[in-house]
Backbone as ProteinMPNN parsed JSONL, in Angstrom:
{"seq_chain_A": "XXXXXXXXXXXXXXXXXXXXXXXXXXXXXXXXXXXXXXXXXXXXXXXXXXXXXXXXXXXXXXXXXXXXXXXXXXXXXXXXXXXXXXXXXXXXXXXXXXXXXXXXXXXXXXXXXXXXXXXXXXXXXXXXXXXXXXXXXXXXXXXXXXXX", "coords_chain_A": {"N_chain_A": [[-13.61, -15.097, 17.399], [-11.874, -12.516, 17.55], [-9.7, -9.675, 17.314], [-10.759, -6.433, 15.179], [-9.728, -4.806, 12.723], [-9.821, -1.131, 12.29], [-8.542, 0.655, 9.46], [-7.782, 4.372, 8.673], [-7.884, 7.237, 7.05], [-7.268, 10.863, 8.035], [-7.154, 14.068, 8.295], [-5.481, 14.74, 10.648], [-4.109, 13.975, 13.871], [-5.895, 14.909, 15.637], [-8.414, 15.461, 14.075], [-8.692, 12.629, 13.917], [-9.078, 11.342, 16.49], [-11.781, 12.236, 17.147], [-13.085, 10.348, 15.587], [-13.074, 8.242, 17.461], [-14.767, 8.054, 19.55], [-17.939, 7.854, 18.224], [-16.808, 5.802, 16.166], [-15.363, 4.518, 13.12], [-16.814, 4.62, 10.45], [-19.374, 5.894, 11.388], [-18.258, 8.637, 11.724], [-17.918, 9.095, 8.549], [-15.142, 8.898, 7.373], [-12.964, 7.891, 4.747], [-12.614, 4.242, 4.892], [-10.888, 1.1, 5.919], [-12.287, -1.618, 6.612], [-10.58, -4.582, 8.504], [-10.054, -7.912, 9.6], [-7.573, -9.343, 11.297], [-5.364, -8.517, 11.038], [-2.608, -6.423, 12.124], [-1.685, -3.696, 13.147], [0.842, -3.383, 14.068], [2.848, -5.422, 14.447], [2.237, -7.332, 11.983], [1.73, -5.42, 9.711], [3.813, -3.932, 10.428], [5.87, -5.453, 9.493], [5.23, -5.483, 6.769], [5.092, -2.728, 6.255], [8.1, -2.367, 6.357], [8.947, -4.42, 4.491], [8.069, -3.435, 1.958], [9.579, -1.137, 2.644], [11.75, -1.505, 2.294], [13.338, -1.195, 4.556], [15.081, -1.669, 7.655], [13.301, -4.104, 9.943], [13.471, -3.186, 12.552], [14.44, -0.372, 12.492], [11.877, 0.185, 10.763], [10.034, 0.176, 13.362], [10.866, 2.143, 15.25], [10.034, 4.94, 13.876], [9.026, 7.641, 14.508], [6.195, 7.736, 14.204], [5.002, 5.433, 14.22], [2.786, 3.372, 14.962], [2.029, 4.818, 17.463], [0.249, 5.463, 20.302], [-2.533, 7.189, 20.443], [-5.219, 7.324, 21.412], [-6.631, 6.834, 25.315], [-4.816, 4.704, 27.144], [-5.946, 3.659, 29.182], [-8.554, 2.428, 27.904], [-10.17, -0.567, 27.968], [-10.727, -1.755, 25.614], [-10.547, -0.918, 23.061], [-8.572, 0.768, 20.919], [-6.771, 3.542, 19.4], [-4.203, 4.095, 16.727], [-1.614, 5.528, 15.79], [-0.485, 4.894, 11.942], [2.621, 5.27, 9.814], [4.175, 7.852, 7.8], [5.78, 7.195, 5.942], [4.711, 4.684, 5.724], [2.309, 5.232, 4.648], [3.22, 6.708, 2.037], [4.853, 4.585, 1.119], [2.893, 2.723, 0.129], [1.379, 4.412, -1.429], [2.982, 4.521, -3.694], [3.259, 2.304, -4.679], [4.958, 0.521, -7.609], [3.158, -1.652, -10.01], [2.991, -4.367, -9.867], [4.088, -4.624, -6.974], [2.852, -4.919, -4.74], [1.972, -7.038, -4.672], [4.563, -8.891, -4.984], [5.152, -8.204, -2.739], [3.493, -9.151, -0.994], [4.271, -12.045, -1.051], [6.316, -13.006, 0.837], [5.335, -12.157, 3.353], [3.226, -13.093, 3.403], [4.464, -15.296, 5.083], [5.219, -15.05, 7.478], [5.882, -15.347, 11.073], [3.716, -14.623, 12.333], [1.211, -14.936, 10.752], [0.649, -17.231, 10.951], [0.835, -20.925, 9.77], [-0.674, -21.208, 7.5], [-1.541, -19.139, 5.314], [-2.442, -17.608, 2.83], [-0.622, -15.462, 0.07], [-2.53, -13.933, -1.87], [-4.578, -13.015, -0.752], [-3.657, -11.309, 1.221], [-2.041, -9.626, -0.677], [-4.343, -8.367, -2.038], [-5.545, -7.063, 0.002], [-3.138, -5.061, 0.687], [-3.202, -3.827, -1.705], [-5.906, -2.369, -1.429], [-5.484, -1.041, 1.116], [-3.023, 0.372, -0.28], [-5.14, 2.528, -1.787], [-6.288, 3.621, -0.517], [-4.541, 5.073, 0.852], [-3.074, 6.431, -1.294], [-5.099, 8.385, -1.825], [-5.254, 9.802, 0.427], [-2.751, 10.844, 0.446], [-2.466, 12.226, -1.935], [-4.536, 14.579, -1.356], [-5.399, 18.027, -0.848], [-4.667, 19.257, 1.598], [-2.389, 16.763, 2.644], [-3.217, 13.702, 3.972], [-3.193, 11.719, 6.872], [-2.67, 7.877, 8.125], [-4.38, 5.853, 10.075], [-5.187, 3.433, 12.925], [-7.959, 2.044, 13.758], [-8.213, 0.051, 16.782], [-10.017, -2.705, 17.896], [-11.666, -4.99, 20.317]], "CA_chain_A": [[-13.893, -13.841, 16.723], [-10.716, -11.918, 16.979], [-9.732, -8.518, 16.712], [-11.019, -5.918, 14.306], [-9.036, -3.432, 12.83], [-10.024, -0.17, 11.282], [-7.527, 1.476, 9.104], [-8.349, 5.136, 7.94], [-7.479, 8.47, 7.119], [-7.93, 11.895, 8.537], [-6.372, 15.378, 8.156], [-4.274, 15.416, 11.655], [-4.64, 13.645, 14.819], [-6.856, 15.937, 16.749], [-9.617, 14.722, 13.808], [-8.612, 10.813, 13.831], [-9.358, 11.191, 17.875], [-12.43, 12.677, 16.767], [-13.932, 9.15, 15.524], [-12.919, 7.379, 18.632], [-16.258, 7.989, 20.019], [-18.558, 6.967, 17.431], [-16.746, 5.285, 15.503], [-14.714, 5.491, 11.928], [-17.951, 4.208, 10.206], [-20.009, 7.325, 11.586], [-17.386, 9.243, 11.312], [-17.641, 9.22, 7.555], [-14.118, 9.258, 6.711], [-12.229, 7.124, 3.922], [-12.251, 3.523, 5.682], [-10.899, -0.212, 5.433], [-12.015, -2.342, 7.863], [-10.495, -5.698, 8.348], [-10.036, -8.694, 10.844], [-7.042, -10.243, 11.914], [-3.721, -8.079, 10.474], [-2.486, -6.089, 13.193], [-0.903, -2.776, 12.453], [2.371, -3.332, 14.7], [3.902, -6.462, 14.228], [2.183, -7.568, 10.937], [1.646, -4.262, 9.236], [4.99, -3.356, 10.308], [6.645, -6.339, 8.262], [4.67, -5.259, 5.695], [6.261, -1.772, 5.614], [9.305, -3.093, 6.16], [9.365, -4.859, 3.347], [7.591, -2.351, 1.119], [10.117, 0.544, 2.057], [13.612, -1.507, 2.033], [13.845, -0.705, 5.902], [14.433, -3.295, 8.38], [11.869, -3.971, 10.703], [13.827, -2.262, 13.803], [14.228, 1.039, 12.006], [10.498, 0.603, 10.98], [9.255, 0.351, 15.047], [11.456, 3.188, 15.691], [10.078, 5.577, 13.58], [8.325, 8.599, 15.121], [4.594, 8.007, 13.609], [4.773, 3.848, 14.152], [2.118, 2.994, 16.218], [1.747, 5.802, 18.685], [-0.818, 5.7, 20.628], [-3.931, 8.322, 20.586], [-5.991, 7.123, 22.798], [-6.545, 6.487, 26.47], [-4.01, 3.896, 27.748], [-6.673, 3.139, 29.631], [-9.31, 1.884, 27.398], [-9.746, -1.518, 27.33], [-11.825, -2.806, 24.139], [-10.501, -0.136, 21.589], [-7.402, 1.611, 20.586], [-6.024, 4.383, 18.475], [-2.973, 4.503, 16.548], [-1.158, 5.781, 14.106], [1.032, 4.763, 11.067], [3.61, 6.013, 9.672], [3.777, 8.616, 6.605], [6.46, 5.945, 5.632], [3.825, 3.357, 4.485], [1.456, 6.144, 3.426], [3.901, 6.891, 0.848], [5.631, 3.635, 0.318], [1.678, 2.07, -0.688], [0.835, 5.141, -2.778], [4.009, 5.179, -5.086], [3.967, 1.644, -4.944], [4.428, 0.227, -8.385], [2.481, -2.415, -10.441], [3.082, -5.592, -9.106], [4.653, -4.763, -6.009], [2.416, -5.291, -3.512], [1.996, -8.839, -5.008], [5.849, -9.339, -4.779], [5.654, -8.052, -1.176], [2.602, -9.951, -0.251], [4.067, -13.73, -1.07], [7.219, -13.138, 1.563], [4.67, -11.478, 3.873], [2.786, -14.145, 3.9], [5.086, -16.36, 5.662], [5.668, -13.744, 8.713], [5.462, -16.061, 11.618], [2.736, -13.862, 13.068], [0.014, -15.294, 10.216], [0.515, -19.052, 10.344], [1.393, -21.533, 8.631], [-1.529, -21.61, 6.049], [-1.725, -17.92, 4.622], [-1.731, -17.308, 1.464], [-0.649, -13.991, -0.502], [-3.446, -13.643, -2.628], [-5.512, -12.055, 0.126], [-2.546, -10.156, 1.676], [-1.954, -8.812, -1.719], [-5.964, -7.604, -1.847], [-5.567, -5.901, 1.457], [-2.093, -4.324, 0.293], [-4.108, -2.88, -2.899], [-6.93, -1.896, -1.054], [-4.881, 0.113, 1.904], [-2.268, 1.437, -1.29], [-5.854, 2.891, -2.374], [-6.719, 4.564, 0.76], [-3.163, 6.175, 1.06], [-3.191, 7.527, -2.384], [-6.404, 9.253, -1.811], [-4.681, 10.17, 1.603], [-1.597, 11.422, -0.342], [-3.233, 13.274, -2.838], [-5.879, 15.629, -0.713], [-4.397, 19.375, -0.566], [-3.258, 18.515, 2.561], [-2.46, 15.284, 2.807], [-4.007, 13.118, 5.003], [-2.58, 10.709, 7.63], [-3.053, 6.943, 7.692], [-4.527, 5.281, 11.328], [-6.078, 2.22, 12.763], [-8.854, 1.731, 15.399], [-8.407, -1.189, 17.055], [-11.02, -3.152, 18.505], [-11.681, -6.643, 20.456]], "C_chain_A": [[-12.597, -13.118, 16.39], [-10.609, -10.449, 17.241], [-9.977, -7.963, 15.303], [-10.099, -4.572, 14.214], [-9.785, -2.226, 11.623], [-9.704, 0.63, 10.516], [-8.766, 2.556, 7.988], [-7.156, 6.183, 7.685], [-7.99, 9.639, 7.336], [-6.827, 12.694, 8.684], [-4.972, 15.519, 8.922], [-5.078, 14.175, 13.045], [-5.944, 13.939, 15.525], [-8.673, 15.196, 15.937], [-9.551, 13.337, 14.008], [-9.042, 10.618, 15.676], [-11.08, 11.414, 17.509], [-13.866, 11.538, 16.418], [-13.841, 8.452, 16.35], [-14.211, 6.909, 19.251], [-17.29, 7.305, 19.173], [-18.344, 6.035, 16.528], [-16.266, 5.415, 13.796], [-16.238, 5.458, 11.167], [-19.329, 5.484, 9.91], [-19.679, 8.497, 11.422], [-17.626, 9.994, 9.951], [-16.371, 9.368, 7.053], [-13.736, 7.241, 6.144], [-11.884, 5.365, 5.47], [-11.549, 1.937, 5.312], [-10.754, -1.006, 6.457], [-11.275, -3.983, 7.313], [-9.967, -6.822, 9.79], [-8.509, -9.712, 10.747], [-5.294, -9.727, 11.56], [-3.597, -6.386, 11.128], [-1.718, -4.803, 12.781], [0.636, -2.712, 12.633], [3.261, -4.258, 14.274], [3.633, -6.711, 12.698], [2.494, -6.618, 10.087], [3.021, -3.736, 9.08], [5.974, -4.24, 9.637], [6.689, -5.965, 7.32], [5.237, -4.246, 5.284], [7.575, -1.926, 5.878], [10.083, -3.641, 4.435], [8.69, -4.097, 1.927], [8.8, -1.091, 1.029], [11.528, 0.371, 2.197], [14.002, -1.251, 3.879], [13.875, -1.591, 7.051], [13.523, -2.562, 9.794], [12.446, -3.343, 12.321], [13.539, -1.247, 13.514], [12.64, 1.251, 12.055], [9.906, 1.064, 12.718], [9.781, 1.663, 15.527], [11.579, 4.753, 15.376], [8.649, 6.436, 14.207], [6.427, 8.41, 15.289], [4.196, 6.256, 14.047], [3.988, 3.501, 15.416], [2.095, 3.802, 17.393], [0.152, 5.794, 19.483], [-1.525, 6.988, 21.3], [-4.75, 8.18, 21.666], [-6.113, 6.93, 24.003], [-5.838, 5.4, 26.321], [-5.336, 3.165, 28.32], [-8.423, 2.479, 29.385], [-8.812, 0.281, 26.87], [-10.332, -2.71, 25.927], [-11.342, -1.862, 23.101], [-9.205, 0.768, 22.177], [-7.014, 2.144, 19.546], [-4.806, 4.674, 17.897], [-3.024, 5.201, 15.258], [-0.048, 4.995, 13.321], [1.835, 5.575, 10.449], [3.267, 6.814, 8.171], [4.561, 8.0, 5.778], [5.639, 5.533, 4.57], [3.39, 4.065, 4.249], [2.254, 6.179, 2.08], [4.526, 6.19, -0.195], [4.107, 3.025, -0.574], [1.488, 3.512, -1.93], [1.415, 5.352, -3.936], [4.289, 3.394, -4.822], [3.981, 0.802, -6.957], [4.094, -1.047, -9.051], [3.553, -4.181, -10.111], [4.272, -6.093, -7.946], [4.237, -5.316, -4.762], [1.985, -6.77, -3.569], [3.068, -9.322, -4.894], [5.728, -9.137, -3.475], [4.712, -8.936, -0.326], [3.129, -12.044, -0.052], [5.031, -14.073, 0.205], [6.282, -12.526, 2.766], [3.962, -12.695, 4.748], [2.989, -15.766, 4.956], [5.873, -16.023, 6.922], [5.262, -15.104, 9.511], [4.116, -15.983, 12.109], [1.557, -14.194, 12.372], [0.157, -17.191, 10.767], [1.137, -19.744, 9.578], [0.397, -21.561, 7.157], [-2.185, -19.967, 5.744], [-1.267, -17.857, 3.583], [-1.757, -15.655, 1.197], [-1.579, -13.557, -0.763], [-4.785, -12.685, -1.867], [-4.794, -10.685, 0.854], [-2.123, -9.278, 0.569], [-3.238, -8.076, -1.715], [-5.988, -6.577, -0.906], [-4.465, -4.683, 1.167], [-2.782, -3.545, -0.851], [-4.95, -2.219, -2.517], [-6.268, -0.241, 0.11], [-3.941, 1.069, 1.262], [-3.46, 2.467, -1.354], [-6.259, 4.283, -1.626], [-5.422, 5.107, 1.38], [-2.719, 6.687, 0.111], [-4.205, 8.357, -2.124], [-5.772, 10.039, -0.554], [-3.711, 11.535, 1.327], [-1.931, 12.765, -0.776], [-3.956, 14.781, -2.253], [-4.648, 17.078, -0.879], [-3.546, 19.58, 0.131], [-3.206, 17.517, 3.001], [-2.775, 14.657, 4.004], [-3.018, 12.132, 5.726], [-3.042, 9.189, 8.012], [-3.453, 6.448, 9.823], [-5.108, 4.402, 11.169], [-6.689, 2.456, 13.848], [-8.794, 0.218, 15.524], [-9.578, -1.96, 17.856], [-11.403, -4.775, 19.166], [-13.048, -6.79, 20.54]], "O_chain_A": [[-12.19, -13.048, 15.23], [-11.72, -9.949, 17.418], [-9.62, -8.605, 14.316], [-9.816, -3.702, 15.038], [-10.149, -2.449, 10.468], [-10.418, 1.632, 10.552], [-9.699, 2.288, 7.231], [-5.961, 6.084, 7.965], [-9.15, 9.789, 6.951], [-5.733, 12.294, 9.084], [-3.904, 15.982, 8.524], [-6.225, 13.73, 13.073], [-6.823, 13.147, 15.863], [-9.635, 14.72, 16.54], [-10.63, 12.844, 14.336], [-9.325, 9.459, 15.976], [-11.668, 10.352, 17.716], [-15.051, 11.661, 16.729], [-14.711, 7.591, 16.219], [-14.612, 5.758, 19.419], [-17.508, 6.122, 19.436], [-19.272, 5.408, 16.017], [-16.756, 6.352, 13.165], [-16.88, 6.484, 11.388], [-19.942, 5.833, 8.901], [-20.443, 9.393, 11.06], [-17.597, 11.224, 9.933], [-16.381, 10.114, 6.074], [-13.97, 6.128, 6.615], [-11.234, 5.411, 6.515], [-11.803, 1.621, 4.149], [-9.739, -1.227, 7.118], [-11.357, -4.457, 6.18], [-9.56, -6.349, 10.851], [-8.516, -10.76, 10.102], [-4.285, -10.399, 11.778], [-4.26, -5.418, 10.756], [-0.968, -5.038, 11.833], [1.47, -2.254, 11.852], [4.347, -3.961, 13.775], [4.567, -6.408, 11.956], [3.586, -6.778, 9.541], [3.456, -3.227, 8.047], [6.976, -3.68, 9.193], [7.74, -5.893, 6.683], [5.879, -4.292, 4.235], [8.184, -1.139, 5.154], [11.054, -3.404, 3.716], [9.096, -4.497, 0.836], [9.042, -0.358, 0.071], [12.383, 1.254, 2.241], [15.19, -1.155, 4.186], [12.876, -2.207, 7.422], [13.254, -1.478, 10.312], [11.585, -3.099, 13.167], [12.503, -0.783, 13.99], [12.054, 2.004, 12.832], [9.461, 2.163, 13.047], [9.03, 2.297, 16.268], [12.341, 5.59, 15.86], [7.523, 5.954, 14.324], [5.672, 8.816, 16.173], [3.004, 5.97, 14.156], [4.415, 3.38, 16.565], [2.165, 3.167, 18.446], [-0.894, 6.186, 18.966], [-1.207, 7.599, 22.32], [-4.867, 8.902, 22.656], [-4.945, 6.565, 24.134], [-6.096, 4.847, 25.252], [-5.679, 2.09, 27.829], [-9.24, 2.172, 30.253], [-7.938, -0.123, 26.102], [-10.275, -3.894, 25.594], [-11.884, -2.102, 22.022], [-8.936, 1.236, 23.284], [-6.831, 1.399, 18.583], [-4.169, 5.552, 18.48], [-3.776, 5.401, 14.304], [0.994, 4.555, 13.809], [1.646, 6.778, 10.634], [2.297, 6.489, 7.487], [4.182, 8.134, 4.615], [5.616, 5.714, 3.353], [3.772, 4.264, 3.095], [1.786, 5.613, 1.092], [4.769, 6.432, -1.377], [4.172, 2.886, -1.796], [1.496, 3.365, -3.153], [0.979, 5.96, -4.913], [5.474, 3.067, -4.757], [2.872, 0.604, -7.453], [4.902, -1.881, -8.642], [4.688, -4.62, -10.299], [4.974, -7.1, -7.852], [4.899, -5.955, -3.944], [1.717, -7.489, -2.607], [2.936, -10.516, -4.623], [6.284, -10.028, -2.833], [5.011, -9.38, 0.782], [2.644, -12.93, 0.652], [4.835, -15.157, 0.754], [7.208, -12.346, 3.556], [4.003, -13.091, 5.913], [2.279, -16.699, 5.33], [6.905, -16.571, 7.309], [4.519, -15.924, 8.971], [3.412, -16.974, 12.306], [0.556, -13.909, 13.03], [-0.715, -18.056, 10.69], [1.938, -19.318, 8.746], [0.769, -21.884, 6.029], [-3.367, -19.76, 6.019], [-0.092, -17.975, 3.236], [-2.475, -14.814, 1.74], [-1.907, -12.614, -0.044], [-5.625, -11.939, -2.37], [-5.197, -9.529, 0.987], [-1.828, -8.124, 0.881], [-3.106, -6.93, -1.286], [-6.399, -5.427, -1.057], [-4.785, -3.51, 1.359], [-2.797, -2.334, -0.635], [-5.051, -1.179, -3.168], [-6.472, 0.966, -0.017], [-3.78, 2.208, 1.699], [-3.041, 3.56, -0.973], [-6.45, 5.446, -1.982], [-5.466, 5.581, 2.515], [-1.856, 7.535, 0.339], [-3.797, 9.491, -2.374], [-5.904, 11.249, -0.738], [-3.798, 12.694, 1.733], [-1.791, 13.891, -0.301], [-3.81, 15.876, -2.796], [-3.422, 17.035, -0.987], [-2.365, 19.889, -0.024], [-4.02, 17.211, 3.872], [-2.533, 15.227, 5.068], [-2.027, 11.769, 5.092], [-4.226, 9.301, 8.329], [-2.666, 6.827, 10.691], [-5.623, 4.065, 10.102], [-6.168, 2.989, 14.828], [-9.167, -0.626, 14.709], [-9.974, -1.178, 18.72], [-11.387, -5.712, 18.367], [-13.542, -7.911, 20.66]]}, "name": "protein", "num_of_chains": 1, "seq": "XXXXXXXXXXXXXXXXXXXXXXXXXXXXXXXXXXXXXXXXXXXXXXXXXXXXXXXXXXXXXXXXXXXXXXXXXXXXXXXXXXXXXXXXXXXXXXXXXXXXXXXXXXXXXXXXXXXXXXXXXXXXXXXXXXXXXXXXXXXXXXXXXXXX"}
């Protein structure tokens, strides 16, 4: 099966804790679930190579994976990402996240048999949901629920 991840957005922490309990789903807020691309190591390649920054700097930036939730939960976890990738996906432009997805794809952390073409999909899909993020009056912040 795997882990599931739930990347969303929500105003401020205090609400993104907020779905912990029931769930982003119930929640109702802006969602994209998906299975098997991890927000830390993969994710963080990903903005890496989206915002020019190497992948130390990325881990080391304030918003990268923090965790929200109990420490002590063990089937689900809360983080956050950074306002970084929020910004680097929402200004990214036209056929970037397809240039960033083919070197992406060859992260040790997928395998040997990943192709872009889906990692690009996911990169379009989460740009989508961090423009809408972007945009709001006050802009919204990007998280993941994790789940085994």
């Amino acid at each position: 099966m795997g882990s599931l991840y739930d990347y969303f957005s929500a105003p401020d922490d205090t609400t993104a804790l907020t779905v912990f309990g029931p769930g982003v789903e119930a929640a109702g807020v802006p969602l994209l679930p998906v299975q098997g691309i991890d927000p830390y190591v993969q994710l963080g390649q990903a903005e890496s190579l989206l915002t020019g920054l190497p992948y130390t700097d990325v881990v080391a930036l304030p918003r990268f994976n923090q965790l929200l939730s109990s420490p002590e939960d063990d089937s689900s976890w809360l983080v956050t990402l950074t306002d970084e990738l929020r910004d680097a996906l929402a200004s990214a432009r036209p056929g970037q996240l397809e240039a960033v997805a083919e070197p992406w794809s060859r992260i040790e952390e997928f395998g040997d048999d990943c192709e872009p073409g889906p990692l690009a999909e996911f990169l379009r899909e989460l740009a989508t949901l961090a423009a809408e993020a972007g945009a709001r009056r006050e802009p919204h912040r990007l998280y993941c629920l994790m789940s085994l």
